[in-house]
C-alpha atoms as an extended CHARMM CRD file, in Angstrom:
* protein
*
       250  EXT
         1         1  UNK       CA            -11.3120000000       19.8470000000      -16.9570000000  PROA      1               0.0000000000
         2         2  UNK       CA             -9.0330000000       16.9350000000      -16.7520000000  PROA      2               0.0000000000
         3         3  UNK       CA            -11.8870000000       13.8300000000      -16.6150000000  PROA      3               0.0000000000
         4         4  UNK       CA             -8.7180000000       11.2050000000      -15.1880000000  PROA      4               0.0000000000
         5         5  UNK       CA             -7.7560000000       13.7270000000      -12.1290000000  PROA      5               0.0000000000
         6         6  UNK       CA            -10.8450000000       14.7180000000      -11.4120000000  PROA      6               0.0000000000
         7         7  UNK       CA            -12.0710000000       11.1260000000      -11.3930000000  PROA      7               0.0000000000
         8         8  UNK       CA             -9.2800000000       10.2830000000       -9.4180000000  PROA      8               0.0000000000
         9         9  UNK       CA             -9.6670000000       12.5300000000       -7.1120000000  PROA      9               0.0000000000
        10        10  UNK       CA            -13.3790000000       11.6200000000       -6.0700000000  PROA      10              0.0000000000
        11        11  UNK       CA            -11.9580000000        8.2220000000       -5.9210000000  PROA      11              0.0000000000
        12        12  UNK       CA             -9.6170000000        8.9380000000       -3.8360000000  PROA      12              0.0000000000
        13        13  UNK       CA            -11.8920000000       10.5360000000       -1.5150000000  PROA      13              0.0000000000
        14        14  UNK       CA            -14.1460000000        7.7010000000       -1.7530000000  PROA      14              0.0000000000
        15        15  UNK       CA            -11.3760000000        5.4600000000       -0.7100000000  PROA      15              0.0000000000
        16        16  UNK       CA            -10.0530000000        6.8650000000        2.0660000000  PROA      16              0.0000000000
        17        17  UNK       CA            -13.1560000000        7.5460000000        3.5590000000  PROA      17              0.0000000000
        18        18  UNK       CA            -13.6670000000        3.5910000000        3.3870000000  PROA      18              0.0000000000
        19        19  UNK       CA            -10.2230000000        2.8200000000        4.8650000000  PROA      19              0.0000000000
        20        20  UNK       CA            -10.7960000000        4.8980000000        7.9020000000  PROA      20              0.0000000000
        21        21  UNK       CA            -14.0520000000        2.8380000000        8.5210000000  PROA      21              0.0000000000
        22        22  UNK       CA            -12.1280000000       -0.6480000000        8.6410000000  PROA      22              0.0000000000
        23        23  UNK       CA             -9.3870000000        0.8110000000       10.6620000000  PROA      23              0.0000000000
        24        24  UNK       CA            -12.0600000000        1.9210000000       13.1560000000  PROA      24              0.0000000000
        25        25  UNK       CA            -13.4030000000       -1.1360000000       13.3860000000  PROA      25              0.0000000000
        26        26  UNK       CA            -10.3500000000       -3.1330000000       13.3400000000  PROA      26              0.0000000000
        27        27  UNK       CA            -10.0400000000       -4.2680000000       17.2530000000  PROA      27              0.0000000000
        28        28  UNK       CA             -9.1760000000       -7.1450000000       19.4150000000  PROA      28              0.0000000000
        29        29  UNK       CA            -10.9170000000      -10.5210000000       18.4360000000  PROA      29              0.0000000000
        30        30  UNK       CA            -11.7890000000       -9.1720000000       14.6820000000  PROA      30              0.0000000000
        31        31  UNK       CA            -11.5850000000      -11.6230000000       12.2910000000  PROA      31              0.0000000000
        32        32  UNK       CA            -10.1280000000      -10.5460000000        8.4070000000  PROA      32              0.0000000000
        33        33  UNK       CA            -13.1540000000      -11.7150000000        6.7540000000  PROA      33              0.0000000000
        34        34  UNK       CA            -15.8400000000       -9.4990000000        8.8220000000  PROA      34              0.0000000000
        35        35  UNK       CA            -13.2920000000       -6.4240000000        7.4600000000  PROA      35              0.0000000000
        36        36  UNK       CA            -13.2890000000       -7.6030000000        3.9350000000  PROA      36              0.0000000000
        37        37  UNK       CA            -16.7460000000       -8.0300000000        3.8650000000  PROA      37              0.0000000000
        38        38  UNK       CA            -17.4870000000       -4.5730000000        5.5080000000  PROA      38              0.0000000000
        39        39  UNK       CA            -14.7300000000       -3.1600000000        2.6690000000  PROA      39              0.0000000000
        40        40  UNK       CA            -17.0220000000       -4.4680000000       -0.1840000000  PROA      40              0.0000000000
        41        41  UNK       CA            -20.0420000000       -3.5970000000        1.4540000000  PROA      41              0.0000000000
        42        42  UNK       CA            -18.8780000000        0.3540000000        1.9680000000  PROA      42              0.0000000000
        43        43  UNK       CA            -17.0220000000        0.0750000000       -1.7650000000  PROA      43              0.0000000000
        44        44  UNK       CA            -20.1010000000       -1.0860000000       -3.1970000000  PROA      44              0.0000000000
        45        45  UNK       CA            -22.6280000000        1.7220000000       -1.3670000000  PROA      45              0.0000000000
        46        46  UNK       CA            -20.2190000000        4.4500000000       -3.0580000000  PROA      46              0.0000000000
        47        47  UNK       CA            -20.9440000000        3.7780000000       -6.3050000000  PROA      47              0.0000000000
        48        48  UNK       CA            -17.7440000000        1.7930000000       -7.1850000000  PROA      48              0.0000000000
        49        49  UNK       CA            -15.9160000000       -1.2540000000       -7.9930000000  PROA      49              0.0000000000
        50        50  UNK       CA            -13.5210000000       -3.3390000000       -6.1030000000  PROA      50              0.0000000000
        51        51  UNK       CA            -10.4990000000       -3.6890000000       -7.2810000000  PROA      51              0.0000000000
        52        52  UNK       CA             -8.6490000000       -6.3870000000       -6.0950000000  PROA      52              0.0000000000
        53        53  UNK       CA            -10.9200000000       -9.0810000000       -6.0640000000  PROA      53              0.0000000000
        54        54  UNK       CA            -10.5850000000      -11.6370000000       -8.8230000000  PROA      54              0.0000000000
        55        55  UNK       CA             -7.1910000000       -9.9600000000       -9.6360000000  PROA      55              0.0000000000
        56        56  UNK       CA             -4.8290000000      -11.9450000000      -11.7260000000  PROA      56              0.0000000000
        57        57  UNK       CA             -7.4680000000      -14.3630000000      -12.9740000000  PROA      57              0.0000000000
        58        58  UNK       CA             -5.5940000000      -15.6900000000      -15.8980000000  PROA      58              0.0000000000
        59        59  UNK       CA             -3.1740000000      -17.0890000000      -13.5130000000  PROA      59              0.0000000000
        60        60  UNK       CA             -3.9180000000      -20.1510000000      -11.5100000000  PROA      60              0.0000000000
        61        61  UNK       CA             -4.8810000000      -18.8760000000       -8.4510000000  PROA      61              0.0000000000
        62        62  UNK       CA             -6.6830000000      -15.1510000000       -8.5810000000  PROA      62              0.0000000000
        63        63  UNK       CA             -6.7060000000      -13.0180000000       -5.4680000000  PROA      63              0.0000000000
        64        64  UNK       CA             -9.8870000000      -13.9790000000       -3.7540000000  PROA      64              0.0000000000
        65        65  UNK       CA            -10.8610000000      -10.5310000000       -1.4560000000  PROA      65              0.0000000000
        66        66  UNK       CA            -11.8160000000       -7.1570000000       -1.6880000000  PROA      66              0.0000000000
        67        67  UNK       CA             -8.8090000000       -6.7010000000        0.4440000000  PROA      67              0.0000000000
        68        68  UNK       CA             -5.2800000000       -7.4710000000        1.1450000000  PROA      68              0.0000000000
        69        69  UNK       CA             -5.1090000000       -7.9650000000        5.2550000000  PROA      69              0.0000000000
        70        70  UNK       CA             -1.8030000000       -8.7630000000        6.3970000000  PROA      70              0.0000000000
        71        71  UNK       CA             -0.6310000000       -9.7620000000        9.5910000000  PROA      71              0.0000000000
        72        72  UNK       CA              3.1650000000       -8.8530000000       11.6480000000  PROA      72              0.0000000000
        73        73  UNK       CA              5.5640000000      -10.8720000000        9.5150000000  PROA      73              0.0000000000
        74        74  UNK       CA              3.2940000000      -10.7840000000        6.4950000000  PROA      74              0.0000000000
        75        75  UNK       CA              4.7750000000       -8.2230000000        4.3060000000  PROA      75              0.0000000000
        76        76  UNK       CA              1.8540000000       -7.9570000000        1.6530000000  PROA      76              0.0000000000
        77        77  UNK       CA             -1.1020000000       -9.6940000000        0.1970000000  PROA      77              0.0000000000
        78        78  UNK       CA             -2.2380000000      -11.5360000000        3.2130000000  PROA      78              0.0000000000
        79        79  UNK       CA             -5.9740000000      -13.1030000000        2.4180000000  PROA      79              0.0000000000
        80        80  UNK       CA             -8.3190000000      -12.0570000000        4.8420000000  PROA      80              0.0000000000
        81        81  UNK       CA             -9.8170000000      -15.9230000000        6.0220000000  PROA      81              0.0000000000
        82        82  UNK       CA            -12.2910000000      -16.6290000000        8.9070000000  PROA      82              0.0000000000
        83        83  UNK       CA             -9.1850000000      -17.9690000000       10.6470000000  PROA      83              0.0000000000
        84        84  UNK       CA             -6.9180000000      -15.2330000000       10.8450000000  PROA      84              0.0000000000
        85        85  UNK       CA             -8.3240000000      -12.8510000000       13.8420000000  PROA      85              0.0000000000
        86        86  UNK       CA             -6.4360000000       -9.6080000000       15.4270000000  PROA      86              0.0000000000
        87        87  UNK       CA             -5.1880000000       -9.7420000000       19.0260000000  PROA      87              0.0000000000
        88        88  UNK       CA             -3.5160000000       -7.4240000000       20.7800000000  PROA      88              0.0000000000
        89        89  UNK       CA             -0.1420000000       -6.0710000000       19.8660000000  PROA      89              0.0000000000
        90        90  UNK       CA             -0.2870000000       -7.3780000000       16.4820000000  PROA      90              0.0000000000
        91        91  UNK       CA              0.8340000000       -5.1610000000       13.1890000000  PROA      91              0.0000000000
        92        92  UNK       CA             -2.0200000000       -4.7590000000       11.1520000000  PROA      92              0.0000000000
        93        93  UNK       CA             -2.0880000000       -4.2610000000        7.4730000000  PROA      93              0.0000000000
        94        94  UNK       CA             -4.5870000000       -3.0550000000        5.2570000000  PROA      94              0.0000000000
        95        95  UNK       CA             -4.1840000000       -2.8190000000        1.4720000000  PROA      95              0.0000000000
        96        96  UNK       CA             -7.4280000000       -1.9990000000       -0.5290000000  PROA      96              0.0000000000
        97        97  UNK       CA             -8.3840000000       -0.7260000000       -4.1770000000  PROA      97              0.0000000000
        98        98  UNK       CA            -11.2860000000        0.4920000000       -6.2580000000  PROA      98              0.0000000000
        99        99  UNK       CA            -12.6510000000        1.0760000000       -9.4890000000  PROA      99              0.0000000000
       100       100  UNK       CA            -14.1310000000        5.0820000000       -9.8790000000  PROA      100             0.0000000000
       101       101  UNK       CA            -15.5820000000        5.7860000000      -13.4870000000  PROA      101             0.0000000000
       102       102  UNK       CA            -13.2470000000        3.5510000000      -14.6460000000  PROA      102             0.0000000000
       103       103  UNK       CA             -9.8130000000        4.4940000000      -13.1780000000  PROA      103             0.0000000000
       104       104  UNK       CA             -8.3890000000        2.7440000000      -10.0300000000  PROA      104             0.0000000000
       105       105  UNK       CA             -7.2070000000        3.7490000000       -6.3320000000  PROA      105             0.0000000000
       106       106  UNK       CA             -4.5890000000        1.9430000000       -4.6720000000  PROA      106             0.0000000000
       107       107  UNK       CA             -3.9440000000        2.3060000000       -0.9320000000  PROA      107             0.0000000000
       108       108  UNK       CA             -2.5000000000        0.6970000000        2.5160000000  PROA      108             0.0000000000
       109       109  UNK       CA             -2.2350000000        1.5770000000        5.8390000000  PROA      109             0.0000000000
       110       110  UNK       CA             -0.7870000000        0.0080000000        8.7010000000  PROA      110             0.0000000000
       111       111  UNK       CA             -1.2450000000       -0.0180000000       12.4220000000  PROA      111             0.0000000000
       112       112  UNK       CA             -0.6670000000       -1.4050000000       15.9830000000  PROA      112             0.0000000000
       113       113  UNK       CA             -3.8870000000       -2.4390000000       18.0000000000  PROA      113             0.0000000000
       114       114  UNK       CA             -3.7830000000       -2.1580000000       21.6380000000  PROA      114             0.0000000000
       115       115  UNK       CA             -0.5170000000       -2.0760000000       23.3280000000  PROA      115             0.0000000000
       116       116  UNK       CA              2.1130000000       -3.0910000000       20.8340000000  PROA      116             0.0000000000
       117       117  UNK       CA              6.1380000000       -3.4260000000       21.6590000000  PROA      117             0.0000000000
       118       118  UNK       CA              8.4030000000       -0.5100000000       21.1940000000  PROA      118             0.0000000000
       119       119  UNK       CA              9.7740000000       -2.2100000000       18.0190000000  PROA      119             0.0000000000
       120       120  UNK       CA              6.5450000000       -2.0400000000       16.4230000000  PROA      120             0.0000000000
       121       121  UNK       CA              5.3190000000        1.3040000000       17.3180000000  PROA      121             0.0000000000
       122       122  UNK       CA              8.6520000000        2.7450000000       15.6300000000  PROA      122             0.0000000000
       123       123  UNK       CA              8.1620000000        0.1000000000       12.6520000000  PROA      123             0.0000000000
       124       124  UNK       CA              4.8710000000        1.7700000000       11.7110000000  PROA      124             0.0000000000
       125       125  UNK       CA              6.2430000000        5.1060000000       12.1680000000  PROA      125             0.0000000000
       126       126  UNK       CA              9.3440000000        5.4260000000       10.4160000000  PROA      126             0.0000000000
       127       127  UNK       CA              7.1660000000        3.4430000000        7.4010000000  PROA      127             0.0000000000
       128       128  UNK       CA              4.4720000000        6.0580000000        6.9640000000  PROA      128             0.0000000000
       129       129  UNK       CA              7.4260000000        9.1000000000        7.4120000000  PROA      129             0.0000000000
       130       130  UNK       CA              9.4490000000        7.2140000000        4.6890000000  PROA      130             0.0000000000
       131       131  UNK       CA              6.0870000000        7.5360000000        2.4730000000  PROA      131             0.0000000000
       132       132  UNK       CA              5.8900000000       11.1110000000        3.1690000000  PROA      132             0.0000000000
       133       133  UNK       CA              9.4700000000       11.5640000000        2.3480000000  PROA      133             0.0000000000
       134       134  UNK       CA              9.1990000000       10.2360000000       -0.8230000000  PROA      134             0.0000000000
       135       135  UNK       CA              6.1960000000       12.1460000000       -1.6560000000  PROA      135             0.0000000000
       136       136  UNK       CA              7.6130000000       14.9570000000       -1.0360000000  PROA      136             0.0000000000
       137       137  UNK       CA             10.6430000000       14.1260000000       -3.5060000000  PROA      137             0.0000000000
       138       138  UNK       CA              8.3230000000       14.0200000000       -5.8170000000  PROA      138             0.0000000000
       139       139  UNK       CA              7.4310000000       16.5600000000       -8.6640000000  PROA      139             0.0000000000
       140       140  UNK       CA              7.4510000000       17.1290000000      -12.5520000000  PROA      140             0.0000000000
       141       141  UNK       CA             11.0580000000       16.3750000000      -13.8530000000  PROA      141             0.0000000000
       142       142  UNK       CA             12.5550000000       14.4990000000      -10.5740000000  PROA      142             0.0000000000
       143       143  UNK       CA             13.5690000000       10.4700000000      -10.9880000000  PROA      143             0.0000000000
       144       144  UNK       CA             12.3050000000        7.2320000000       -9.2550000000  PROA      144             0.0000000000
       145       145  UNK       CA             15.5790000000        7.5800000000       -8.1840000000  PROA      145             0.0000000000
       146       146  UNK       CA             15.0010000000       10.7100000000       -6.0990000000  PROA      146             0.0000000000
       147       147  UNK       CA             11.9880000000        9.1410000000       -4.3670000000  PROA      147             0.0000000000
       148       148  UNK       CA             13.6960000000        6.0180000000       -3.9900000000  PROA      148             0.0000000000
       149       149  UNK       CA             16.9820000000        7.7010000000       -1.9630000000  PROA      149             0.0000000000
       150       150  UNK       CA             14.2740000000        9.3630000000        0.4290000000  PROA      150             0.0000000000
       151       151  UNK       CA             12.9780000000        6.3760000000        1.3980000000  PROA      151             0.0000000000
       152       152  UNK       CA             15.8490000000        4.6320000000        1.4020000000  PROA      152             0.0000000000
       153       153  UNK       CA             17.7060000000        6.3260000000        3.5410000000  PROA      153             0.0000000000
       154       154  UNK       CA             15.1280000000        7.1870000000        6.1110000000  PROA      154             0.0000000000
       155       155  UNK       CA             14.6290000000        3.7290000000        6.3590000000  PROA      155             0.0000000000
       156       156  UNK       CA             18.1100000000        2.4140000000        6.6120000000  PROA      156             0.0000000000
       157       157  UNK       CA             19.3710000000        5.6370000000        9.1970000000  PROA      157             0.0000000000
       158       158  UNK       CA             16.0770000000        4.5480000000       11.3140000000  PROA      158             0.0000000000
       159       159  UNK       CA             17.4950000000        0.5270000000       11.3740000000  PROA      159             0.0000000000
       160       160  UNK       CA             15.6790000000       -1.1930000000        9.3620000000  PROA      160             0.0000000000
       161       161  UNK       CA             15.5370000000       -2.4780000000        5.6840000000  PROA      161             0.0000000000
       162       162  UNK       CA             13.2310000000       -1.7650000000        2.6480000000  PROA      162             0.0000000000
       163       163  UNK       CA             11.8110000000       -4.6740000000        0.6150000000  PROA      163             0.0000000000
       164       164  UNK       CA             13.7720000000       -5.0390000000       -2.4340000000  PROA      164             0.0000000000
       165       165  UNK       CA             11.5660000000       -7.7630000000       -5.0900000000  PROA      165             0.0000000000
       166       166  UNK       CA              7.8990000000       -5.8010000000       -4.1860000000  PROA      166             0.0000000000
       167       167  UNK       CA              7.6760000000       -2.0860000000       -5.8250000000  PROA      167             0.0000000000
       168       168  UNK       CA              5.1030000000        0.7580000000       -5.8270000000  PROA      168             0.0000000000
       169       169  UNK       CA              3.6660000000        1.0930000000       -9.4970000000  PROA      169             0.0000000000
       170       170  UNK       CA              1.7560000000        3.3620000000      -12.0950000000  PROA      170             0.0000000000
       171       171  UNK       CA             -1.6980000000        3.3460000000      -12.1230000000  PROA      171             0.0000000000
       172       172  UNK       CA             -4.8180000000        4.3710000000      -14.0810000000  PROA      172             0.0000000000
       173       173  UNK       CA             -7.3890000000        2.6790000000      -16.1300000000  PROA      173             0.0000000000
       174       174  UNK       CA             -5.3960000000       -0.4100000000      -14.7960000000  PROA      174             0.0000000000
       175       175  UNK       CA             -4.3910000000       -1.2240000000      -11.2560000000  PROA      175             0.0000000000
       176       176  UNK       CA             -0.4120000000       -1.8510000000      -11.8370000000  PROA      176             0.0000000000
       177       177  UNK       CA              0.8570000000        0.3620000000      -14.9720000000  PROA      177             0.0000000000
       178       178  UNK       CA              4.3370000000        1.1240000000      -15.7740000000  PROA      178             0.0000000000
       179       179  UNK       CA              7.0510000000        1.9220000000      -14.0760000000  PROA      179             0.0000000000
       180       180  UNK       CA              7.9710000000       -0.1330000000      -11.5020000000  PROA      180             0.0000000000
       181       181  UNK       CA              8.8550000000        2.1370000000       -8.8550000000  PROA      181             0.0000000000
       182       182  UNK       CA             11.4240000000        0.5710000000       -6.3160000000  PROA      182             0.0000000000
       183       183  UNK       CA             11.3810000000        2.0570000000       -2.9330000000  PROA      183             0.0000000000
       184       184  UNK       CA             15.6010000000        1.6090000000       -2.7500000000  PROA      184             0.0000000000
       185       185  UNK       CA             17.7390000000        3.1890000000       -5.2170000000  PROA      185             0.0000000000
       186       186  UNK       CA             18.7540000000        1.3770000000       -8.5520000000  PROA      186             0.0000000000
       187       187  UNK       CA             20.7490000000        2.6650000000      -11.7630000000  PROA      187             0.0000000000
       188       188  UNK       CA             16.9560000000        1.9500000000      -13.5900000000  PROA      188             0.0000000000
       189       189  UNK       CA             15.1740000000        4.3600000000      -11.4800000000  PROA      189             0.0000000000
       190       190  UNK       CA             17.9430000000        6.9300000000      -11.9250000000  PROA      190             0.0000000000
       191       191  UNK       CA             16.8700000000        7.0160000000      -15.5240000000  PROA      191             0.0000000000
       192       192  UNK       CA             13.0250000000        7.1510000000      -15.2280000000  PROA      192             0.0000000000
       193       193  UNK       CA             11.3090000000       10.5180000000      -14.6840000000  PROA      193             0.0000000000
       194       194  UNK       CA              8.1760000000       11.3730000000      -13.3300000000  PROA      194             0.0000000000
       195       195  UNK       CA              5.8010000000       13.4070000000      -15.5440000000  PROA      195             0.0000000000
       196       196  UNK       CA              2.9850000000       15.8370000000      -14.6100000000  PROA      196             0.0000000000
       197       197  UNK       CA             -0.4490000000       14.3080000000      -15.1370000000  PROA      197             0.0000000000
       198       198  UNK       CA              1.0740000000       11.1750000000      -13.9110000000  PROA      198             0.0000000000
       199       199  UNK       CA             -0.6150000000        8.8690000000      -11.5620000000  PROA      199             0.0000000000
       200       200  UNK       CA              1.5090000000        6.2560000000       -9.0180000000  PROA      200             0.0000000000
       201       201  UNK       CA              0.7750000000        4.3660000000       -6.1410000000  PROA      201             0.0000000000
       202       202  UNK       CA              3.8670000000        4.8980000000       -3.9140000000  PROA      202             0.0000000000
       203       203  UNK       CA              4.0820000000        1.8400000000       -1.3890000000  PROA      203             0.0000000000
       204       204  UNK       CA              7.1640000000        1.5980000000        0.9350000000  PROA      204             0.0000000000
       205       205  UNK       CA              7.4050000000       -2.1960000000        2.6600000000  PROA      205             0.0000000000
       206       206  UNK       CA              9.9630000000       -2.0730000000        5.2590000000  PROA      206             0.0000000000
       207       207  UNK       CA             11.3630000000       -4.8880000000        7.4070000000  PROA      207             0.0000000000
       208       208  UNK       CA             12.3020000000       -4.5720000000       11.2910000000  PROA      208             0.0000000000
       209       209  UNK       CA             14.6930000000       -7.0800000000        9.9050000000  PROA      209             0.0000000000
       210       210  UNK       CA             16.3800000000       -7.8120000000        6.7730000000  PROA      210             0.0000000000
       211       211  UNK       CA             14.9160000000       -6.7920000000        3.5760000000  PROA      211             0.0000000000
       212       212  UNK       CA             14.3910000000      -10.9070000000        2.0650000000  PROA      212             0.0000000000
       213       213  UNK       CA             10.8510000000      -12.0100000000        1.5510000000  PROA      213             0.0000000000
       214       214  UNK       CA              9.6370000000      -15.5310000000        0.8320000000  PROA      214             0.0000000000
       215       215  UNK       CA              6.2180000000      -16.5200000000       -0.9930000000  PROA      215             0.0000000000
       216       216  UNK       CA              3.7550000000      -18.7550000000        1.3940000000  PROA      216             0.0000000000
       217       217  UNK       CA              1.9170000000      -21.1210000000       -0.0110000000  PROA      217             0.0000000000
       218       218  UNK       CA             -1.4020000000      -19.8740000000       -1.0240000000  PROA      218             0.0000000000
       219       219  UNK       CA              0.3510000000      -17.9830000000       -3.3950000000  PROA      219             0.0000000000
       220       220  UNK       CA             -0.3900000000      -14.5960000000       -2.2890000000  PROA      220             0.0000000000
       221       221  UNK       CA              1.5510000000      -13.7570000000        0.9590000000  PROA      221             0.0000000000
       222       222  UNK       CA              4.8490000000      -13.0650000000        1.5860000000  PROA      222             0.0000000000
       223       223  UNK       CA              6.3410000000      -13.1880000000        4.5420000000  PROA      223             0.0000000000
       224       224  UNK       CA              9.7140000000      -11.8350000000        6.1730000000  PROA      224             0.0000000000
       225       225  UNK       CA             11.8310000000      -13.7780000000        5.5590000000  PROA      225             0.0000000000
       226       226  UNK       CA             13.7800000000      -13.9540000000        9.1910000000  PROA      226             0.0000000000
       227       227  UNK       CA             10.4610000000      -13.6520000000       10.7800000000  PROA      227             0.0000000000
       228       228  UNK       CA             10.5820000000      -10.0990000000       11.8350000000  PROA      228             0.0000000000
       229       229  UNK       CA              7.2670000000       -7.6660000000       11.7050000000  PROA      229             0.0000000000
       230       230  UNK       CA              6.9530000000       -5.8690000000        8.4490000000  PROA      230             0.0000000000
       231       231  UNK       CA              4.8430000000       -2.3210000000        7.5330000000  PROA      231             0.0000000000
       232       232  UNK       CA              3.6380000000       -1.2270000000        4.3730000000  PROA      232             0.0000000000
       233       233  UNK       CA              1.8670000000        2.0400000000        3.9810000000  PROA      233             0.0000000000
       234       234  UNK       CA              0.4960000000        3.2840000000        0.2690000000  PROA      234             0.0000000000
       235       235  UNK       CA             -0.9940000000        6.2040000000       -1.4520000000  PROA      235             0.0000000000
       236       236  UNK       CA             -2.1620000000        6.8350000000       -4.7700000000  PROA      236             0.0000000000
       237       237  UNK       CA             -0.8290000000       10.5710000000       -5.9730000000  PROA      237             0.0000000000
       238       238  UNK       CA             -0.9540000000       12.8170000000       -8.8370000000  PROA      238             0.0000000000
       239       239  UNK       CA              2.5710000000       14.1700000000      -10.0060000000  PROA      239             0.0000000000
       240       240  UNK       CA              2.2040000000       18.1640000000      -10.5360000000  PROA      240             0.0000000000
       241       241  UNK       CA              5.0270000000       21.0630000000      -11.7470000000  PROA      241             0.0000000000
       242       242  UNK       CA              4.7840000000       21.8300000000       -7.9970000000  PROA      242             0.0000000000
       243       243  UNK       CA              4.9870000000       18.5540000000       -6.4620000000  PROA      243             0.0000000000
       244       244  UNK       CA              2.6520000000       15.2300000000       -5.9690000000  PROA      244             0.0000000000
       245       245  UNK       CA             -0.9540000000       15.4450000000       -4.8940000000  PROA      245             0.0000000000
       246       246  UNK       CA             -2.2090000000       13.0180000000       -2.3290000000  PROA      246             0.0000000000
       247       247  UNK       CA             -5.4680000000       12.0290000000       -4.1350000000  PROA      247             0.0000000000
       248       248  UNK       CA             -5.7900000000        8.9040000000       -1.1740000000  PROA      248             0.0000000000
       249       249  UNK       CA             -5.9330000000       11.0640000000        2.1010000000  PROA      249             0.0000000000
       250       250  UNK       CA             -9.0260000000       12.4470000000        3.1110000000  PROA      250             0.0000000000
């Protein structure tokens, strides 16, 4: 018995099971900090660690939250404070990790809560098909690259663009391993195979506008850079002869 995969895999479980709580409870008037507290909370009663909290400490400024909690134009990494609260028709993003017998879980989901424009509704669903795409490019002996041009081009034939300077990423007994795994094809990721046994968190961010991104000032969040809503949708998966494993779906 593999003790990584099968760790993994309860993980994964675990993890999944707490995302569908906070997107249950993610409603009109919400505020990002009663989700990131519930996140911990449910984390924390499995038997795990969180993973994203006090991330990058030996930098200046290390991620505060169990969870990332972006908002329509925020791309990634939004900080869940007291002040940012859902309304109706926004794009909400959930990014959240955690630490099972010693191996990490990456995933993100995004949605629309209560009625959203018809812009968004396809936003969110051409993101999570582009994800499934790519998985399914996926296997022992195929490239980044081959992952990459499913997303890519699912993206770009649906109208919109995929973020080029934020990439999915290996991961294991740390949260971001090697490769870097770019969600648009590049000569690199032609050359870079995926292996059985490996683990990746596959993470397509996708712009109803262009594909630029700028860096607010706590930091942490980017935003689109023209202003347009953004969706990001992750899983963490397990590369087989046969194809990749969803370990993050319950």
């Amino acid at each position: 018995m593999n003790r990584k995969e099968e760790s993994m895999r309860e993980g994964g479980k675990r993890l999944a099971a707490v995302m569908a709580i906070l997107v249950d409870m993610a409603h009109d008037g919400v505020r990002a900090d009663e989700i990131n507290a519930r996140a911990e909370k449910e984390i924390l009663a499995r038997a795990c660690r969180v993973a994203f909290k006090g991330y990058g400490d030996d930098e200046d400024v290390p991620f505060p939250s169990t969870i990332c909690f972006s908002l329509n134009n925020e791309v990634v990494h939004g900080i869940p404070t007291p002040e940012k609260m859902i309304r109706n028709g926004d794009v909400v993003k959930i990014d959240i990790g955690l630490i099972h017998e010693g191996f990490y879980l990456d995933m993100a989901r995004t949605f629309c809560v209560g009625p959203a424009s018809p812009q968004a509704q396809k936003l969110v669903a051409v993101t999570k098909e582009s994800l499934d795409r790519g998985i399914a490019a996926v296997r022992d002996g195929a490239t980044l690259g081959d992952y990459a041009r499913a997303v890519q081009a699912y993206v770009e034939q649906s109208g919109f663009s995929v973020v080029r300077n934020l990439v999915g990423h290996g991961i294991g007994t740390k949260l971001h391993e090697e490769p870097h795994i770019p969600n648009y094809v590049s000569p690199k990721a032609q050359k870079i195979f995926f292996r059985e046994g490996m683990t990746a968190a596959l993470e397509p961010m996708v712009n109803a506008g262009g594909y630029e991104t700028i860096l607010g000032k706590d930091g942490w969040t980017f935003f689109t850079k023209d202003g347009s809503l953004s969706a990001h949708f992750e899983d963490t998966i397990l590369v087989t002869k046969k194809g990749a494993e969803i370990l993050t779906r319950a």
